[in-house]
C-alpha positions as CSV (number, residue, x, y, z in Angstrom):
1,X,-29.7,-12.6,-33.7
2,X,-26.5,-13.2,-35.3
3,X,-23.1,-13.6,-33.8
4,X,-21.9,-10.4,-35.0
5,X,-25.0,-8.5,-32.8
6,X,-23.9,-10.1,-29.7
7,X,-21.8,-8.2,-27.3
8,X,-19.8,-11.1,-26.5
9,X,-18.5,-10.9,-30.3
10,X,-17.9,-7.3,-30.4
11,X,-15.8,-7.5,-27.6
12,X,-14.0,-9.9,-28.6
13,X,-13.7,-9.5,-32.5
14,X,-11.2,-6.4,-31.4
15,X,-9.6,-7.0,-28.0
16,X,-9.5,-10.8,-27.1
17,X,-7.1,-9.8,-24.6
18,X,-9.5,-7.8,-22.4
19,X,-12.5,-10.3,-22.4
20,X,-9.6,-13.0,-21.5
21,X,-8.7,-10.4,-18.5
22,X,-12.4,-10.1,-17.3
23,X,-12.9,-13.8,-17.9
24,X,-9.9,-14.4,-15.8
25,X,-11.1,-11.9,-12.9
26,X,-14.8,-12.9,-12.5
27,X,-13.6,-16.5,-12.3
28,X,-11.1,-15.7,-9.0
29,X,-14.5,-15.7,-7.1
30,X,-15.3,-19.5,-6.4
31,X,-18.8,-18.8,-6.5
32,X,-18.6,-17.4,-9.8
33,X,-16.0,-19.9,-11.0
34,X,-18.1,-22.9,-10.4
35,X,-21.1,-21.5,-12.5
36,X,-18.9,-21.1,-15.4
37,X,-17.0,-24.5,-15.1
38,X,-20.1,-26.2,-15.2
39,X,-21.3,-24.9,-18.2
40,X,-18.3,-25.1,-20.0
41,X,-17.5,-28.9,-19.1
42,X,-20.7,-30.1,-18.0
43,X,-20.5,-32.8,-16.0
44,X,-17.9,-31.9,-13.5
45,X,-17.1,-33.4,-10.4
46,X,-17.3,-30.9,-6.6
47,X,-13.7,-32.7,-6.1
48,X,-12.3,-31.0,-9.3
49,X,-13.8,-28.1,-8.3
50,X,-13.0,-27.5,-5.1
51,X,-9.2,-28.4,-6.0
52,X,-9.3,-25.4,-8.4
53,X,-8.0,-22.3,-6.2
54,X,-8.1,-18.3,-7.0
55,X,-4.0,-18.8,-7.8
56,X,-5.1,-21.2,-10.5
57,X,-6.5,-18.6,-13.0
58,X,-4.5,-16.2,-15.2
59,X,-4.4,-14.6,-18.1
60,X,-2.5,-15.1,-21.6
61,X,-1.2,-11.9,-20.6
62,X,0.4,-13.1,-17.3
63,X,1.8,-16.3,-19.1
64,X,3.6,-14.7,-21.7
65,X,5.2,-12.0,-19.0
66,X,5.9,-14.8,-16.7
67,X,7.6,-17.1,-19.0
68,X,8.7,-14.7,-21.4
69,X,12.7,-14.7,-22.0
């Protein structure tokens, strides 16, 4: 399969900003949150984990309106 066939792409390729957003909102579930941070950094310690809290996650789109001038 190539990249361009998987839905991950597609839904990226045209609206970064909503897969962001979803990323963001699966990941305020610690559960959840945990499964992906191991996957994306491997080896990572339960300390760092359990120091990451639901207040911790936000979007591009919160960032720029938060800090915007």
């Amino acid at each position: 399969m190539s990249l361009e066939n998987t839905v991950f792409y597609r839904l990226t390729d045209e609206n970064e900003n909503s897969c962001t957003q979803l990323l963001a909102n699966i990941m305020r579930t610690k559960f959840v949150r945990d499964i992906i941070l191991k996957f994306l950094c491997g080896n990572i310690s339960d300390e760092i984990l359990d120091s990451i809290r639901e207040n911790c996650i936000e979007t591009q789109l919160h960032f720029f309106g938060k800090w915007a001038s």
